[in-house]
C-alpha positions as CSV (number, residue, x, y, z in Angstrom):
1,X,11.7,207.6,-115.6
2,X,15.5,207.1,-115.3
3,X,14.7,203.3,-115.4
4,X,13.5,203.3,-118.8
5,X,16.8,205.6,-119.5
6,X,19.6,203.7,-117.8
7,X,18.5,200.0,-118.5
8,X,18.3,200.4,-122.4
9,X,22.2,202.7,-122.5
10,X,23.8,199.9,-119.8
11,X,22.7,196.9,-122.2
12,X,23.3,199.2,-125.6
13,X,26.5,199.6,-124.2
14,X,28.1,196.5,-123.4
15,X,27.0,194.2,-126.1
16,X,28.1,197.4,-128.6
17,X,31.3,196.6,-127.1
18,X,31.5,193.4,-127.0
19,X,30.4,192.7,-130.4
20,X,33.0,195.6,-131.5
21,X,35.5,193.0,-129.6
22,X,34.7,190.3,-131.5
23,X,35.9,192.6,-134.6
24,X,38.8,194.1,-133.1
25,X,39.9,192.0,-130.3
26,X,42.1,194.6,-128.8
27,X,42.6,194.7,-124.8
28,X,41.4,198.4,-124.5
29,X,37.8,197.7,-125.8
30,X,36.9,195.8,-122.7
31,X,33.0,195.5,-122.0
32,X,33.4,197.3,-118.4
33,X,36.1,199.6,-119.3
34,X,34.3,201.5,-122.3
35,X,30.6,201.2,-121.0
36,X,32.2,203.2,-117.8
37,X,33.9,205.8,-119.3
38,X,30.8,206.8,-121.8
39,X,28.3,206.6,-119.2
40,X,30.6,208.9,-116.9
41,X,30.6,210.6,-119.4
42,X,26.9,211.2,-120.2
43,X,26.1,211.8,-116.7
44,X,28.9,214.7,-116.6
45,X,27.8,216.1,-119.9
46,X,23.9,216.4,-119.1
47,X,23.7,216.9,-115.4
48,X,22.5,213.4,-114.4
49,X,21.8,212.8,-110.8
50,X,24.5,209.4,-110.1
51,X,22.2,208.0,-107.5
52,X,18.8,207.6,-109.9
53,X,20.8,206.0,-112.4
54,X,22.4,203.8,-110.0
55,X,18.5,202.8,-108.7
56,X,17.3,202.9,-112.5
57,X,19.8,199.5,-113.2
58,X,18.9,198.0,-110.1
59,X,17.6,195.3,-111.8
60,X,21.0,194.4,-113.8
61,X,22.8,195.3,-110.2
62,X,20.3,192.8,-108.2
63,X,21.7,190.2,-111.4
64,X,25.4,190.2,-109.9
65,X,24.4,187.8,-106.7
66,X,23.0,184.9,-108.8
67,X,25.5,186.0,-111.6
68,X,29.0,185.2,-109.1
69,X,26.6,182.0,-107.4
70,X,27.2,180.6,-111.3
71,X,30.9,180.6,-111.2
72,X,30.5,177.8,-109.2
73,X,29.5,176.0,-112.4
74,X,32.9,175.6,-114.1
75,X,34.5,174.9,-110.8
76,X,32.2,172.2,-110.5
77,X,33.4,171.3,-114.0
78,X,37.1,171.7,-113.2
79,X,36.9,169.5,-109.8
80,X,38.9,166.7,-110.5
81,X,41.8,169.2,-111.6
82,X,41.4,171.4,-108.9
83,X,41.7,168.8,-106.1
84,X,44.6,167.2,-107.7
85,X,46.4,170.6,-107.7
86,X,45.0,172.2,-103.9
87,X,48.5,172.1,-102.6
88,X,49.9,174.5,-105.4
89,X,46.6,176.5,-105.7
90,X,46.7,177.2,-102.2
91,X,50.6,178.0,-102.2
92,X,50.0,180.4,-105.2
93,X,46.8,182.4,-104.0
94,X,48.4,183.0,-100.1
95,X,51.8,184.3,-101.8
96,X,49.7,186.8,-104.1
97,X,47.7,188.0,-101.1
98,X,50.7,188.2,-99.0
99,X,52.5,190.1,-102.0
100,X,49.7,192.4,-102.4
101,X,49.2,193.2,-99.0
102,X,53.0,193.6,-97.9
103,X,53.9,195.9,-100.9
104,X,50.9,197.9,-100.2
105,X,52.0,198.9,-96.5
106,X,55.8,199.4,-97.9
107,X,55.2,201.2,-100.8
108,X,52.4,203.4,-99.0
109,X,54.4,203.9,-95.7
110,X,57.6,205.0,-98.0
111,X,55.5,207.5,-99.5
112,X,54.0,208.8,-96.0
113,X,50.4,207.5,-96.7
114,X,47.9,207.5,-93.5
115,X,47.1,204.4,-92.1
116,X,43.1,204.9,-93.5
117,X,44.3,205.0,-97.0
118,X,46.3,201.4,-96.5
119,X,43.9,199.9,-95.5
120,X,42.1,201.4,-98.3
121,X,44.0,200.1,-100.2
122,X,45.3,196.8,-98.7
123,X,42.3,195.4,-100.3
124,X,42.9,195.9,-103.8
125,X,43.0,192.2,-104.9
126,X,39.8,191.2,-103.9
127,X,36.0,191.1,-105.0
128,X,34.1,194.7,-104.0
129,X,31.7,193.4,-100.9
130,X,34.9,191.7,-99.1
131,X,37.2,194.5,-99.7
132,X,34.9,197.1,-98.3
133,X,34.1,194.9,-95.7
134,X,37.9,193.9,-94.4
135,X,38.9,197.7,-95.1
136,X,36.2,198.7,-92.8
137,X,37.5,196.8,-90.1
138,X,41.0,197.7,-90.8
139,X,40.4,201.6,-90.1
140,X,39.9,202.2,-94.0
141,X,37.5,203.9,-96.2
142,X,35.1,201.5,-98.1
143,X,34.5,204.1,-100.6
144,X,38.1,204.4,-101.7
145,X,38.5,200.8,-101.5
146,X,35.4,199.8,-103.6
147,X,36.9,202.8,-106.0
148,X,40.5,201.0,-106.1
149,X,39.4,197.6,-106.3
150,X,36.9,198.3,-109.9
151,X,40.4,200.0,-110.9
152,X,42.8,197.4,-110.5
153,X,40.1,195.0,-112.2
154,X,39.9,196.9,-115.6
155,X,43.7,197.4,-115.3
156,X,44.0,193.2,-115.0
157,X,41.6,193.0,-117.5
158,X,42.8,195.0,-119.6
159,X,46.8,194.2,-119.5
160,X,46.6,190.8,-117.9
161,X,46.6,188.0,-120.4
162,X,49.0,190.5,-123.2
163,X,51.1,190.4,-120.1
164,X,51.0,186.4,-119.5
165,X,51.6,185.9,-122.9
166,X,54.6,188.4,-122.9
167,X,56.3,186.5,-120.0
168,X,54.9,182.8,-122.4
169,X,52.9,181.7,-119.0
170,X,50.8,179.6,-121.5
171,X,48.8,176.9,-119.3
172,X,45.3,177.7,-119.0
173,X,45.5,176.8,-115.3
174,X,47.9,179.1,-114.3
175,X,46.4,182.1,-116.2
176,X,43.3,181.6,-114.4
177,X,45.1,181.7,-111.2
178,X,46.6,184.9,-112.0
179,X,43.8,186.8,-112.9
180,X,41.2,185.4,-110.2
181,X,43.8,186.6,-107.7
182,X,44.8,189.7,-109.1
183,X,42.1,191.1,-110.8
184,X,39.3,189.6,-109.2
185,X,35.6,189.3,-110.7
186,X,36.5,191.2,-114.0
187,X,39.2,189.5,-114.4
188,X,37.4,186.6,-113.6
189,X,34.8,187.5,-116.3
190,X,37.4,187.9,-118.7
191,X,39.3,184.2,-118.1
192,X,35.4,182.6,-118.8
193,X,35.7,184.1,-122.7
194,X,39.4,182.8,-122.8
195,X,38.1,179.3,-122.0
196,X,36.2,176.9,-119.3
197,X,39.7,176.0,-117.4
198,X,40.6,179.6,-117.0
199,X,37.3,180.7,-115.9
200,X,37.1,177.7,-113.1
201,X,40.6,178.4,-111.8
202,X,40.1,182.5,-112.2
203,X,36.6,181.7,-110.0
204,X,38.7,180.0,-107.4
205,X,41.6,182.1,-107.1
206,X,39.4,184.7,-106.8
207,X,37.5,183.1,-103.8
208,X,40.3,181.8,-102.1
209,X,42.3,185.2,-102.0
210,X,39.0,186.7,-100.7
211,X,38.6,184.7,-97.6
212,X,42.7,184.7,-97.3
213,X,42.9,188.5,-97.0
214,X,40.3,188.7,-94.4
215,X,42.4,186.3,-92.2
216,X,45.4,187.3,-92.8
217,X,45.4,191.4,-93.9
218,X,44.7,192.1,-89.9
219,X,47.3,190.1,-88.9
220,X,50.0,192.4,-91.2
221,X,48.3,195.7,-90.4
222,X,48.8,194.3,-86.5
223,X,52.5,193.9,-87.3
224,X,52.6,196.9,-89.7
225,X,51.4,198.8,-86.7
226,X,54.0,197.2,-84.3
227,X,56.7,197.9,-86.4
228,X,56.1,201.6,-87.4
């Protein structure tokens, strides 16, 4: 029953919002951010059981696989660029997970946070199955981190490219590098409207950080560890 519910508000919502976008192409009316918050919402307001509407859009959830498999389309596209420009890319994407990691264990040990909760949220930078699955093995909570990472992608998505343009990083190239890394798969989805090169450089960076964080976040919690 839920199905026939969930499916029709999920789709209703997001191409309401994206087509409102397209009139008022403001940061805040993002396609995951306001979809979100009204079905939250619905669920609150009537008493709707989370778990049968998760299983009712099973079949758009069971679309994400094949959906991230694409991305390797405009990277595929963008080869020739990206090869000529490894060195940099790789430079770039081990510094942002490095930054994100490291600020995460200072700022979280300043304010007295258990080690669970960094590793929680040690992982905020990445796509959703790899940060539940390095948290895991870092002593965290794969709830919380799965919580934080959809968080810090709608706040990316939402405040990334006004915040590139503030700070004029204009090249297509580096914006997509940006927002792979830091905000991961929606950011990701957002670089693919700005343009093919963002979208292909977003897809990387987001890849890249992924597999960099699982090698190298146990080595800082190791020394985090050691040093406290």
């Amino acid at each position: 029953m839920m199905f026939w519910f969930a499916i029709p508000l999920t789709l209703a919502l997001y191409f309401a919002t994206r087509a409102l976008y397209r009139r008022l192409p403001w940061p805040i009316i993002n396609p995951v951010l306001i979809p979100t918050a009204v079905i939250i919402a619905i669920l609150l307001a009537f008493n709707l059981p989370l778990d049968q509407y998760q299983h009712g859009t099973f079949p758009i959830t069971a679309l994400l696989e094949p959906a991230v498999v694409a991305l390797a389309l405009p990277l595929y596209q963008q080869a020739r660029q990206i090869q000529a420009r490894l060195k940099p890319i790789l430079v770039c994407t081990l510094a942002s997970v490095l930054i994100s990691v490291c600020t995460t264990l200072v700022i979280g040990h300043a304010m007295g946070a258990d080690p669970a909760l960094l590793a929680s949220l040690a992982t905020k930078s990445i796509t959703t199955p790899l940060a539940m699955s390095v948290s895991q093995s870092l002593g965290g909570i794969p709830a919380i981190a799965a919580a934080v990472v959809v968080v810090v992608g709608i706040l990316g998505a939402l405040i990334g490219y006004p915040l590139l343009k503030l700070m004029r990083v204009t090249d297509p190239e580096a914006q997509g590098l940006a927002m792979g890394a830091c905000a991961h798969a929606i950011g990701t989805a957002t670089s693919a409207e700005k343009g093919v090169t963002q979208g292909a450089f977003s897809s990387l960076a987001m890849v890249v950080c992924g597999v960099l964080t699982a090698a190298v976040a146990p080595l800082l919690f190791a020394i985090y560890h050691w040093l406290a």
